[in-house]
Structure formats: C-alpha cells, structure tokens
N, C-alpha and C positions, 0 to 999 in steps of 0.2 A: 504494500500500500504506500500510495505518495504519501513525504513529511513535509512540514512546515514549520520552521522556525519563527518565533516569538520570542521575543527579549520584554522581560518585565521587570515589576518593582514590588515589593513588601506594601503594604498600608501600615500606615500608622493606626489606625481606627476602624471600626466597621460599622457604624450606627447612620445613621440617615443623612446626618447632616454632614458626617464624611463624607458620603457617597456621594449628594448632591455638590461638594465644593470638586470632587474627581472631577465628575461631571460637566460642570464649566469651565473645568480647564480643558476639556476634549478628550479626558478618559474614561477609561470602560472599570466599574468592579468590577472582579472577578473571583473565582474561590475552584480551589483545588483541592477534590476529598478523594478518598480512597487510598491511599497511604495511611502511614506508621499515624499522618498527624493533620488537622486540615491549612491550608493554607491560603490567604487571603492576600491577592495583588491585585494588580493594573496595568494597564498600559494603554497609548495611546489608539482610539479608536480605528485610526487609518492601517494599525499594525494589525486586524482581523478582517480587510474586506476579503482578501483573499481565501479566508476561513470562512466567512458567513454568506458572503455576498455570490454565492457558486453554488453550482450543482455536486461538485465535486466531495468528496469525504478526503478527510487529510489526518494521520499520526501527528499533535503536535508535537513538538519540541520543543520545550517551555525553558527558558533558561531565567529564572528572575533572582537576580543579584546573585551570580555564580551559583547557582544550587538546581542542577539543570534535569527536569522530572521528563516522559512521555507522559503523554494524555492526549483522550479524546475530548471533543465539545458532544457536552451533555445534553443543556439547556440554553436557552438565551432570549431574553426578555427585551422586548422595541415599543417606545415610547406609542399610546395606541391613534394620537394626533400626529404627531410629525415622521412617526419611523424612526425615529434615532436608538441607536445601538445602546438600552440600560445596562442590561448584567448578561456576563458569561459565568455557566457553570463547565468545569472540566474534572474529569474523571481521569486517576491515574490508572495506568496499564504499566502491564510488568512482561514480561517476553513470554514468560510459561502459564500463564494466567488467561483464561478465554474473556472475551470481550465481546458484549455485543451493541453491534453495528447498525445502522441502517444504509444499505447501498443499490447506489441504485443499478436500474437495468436497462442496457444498450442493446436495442436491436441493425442486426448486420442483414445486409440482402433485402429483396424485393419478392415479397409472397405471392406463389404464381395462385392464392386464390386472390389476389388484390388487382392481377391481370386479367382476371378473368370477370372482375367485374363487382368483387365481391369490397366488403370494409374491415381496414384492420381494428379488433378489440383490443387495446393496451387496460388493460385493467391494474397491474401490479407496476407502475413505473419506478418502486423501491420495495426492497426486501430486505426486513430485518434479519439479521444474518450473526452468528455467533462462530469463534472463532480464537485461537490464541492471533496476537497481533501479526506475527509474521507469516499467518494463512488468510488474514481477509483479503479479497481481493477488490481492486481501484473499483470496479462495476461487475455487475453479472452479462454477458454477453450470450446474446443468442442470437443464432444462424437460423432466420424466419423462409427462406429460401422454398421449401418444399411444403410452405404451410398452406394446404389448400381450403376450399368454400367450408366450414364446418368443422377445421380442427383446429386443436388448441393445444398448447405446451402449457402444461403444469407444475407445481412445485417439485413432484417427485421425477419430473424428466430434466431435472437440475440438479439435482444431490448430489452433490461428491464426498469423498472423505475429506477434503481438507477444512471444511466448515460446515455449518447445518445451521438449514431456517427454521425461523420461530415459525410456521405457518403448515396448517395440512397438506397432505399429498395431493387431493385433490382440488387443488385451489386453484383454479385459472390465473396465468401470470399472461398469455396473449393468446390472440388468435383471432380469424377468420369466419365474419359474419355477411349475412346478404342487409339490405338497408333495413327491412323489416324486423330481422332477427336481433338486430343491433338497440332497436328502439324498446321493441321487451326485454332484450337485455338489461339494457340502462333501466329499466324502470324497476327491474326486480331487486339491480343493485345498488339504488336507494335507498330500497327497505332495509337490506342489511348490510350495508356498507360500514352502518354504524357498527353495529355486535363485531360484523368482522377485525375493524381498528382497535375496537375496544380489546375484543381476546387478544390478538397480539401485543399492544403497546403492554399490556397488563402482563403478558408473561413476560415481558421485557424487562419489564419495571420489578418482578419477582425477584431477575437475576442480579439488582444488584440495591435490593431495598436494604440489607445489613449494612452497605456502604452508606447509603445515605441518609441513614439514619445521624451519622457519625455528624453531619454536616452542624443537626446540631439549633441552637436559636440564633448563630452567629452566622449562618446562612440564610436564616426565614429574614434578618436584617438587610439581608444583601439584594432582595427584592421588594422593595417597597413599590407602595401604588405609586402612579407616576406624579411627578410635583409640578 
C-alpha cells in the first residue's frame, strides 16, 4: 500500500479553546490511539489534502517531533457550513497486527454485456477489507471484460489469502443489467442499503472498539460541535 508522510507537532492542550486557537492558525487537531499511549498533535491543514482530499487510501507516516509512528486515518470531522478540515483521528498499525481498511474498487476493460447494449451495476465502489499492513492492497481491481447481460462478480469471486472482506459471499460488488433490470435494482437497494452499511461499518467498528475505547474523554474533547 502507498505511504505518506506527515510531519507534526505535540499540543500543549486538548480542551476546546485549544482547538479552536489550532484552528485559526490553519491547523488541524488530531489524536493518535492505538498504541502503548494516546497521542494528541497537529499540523498544518495543507499537510492532509493529499490524505483526505482523494480517492486514494495511504499508510501514514506520522513523524511529530522525532517520534515517528504508522497509522491509518480513522475518522475526520468538516466544518458542516464551510467544509473546512476540524479533526483527524489516526489509528496506529504495527507490521504483524491486521488492520482494517476500507479500499476501494477499480474496474479494468469494457463488458461485452455493456456492448451489447446492456448497463453496468457498480454497487460496491469500496470494500472494507482487513489485512496485516503489508497485504492490503492500493485498490481491488477487477477484469469486467467477459461480464455479460445478467452477470455479476461477487465478494467470494475476490477472496484471496492475503486479506478478507468484512462483507458476505454473496454480495454483489458489479455487474450487468438491461435498463429495466437496473431500475428495480436500484429500488430494492434503497431498502436495504441501509442494514447493509450498517452490518458492515459495525463489524468494522467490533474490530477495533478495545482501541478506542482507550481514546478516552481526551478524545470526545477533540471533537466538538462546530464554533
């Protein structure tokens, strides 16, 4: 998986009115849990576009005042008037330690049911995905090539050993419908689209609720409503 480097700073404080002084000066709180201990910095907001601002997942490289951790971005909170970047959560990762991911999914080739007339169904354009760090992979990539009027590639025609999704076997991740097919589609997967996010994000969230327990009230500080 691509990394990105981040150079940060310590806080002196964590309470609100810290946050808000970061703040106008164009930085970001931040808090780093999962480790021996949690840890609370900053940095300047222009140092995350490349992190937040993308489709992409990145390993950070967190280096703040020589004491240089990995971590992934957990959470991140945006101002609900202006968009501006409030708080980053990051989660440390350790090399032999599974991590879960959400990554998304690249399709390759032109499906000869799309030649023929038919619509492609993108239903899963990110899959939560678990993994030690050095087996998740940048995207899930699939070859739609031979996917004709009526079929569809599923989570279990993905599974490899080197990681495993949170999500059923039989879960449609694409595939090829006629325009009609497409429309009841869509309408069945409004009803459950919700159950579906919610089971996953929740097993998600199973995997690493001991950690974030740790985070603590010195964390619930680091998000306030917006001022």
């Amino acid at each position: 998986m691509k990394t990105l480097a981040i150079s940060a700073k310590l806080r002196n404080g964590t309470g609100k009115t810290d946050s808000k002084a970061l703040r106008n000066q164009g930085n970001v709180p931040c808090v780093l849990y999962g480790g021996e201990k949690q840890v609370c910095f900053y940095a300047h907001e222009n140092d995350f576009r490349n992190l937040v601002y993308t489709p992409d997942v990145f390993i950070v490289e967190l280096d703040i005042e020589g004491e240089k951790y990995q971590a992934v971005m957990q959470d991140l909170q945006f101002h609900p008037a202006t968009d501006k970047l409030l708080h980053l959560d990051f989660l440390q990762i350790f090399d032999d330690k599974e991590v879960t991911m959400t990554i998304p999914v690249h399709l390759e080739g032109m499906s000869i049911g799309i030649r023929n007339g038919g619509v492609l169904s993108f239903r899963r354009r990110k899959i939560i995905t678990r993994a030690i760090p050095g087996n998740l992979p940048d995207y899930i990539e699939i070859n739609i090539e031979d996917l004709d009027i009526g079929q569809s590639i599923f989570i279990k025609d993905l599974r490899v050993d080197k990681y495993s999704f949170l999500a059923l076997d039989n879960a449609v991740v694409v595939g090829v419908r006629t325009a009609r097919e497409l429309i009841i589609e869509e309408e069945e997967e409004e009803e459950l689209e919700g159950e579906i996010i919610e089971g996953e994000e929740g097993a998600a969230a199973e995997e690493t609720k001991a950690t974030e327990k740790a985070e603590g009230e010195a964390g619930s500080e680091e998000k306030p409503a917006a001022e």
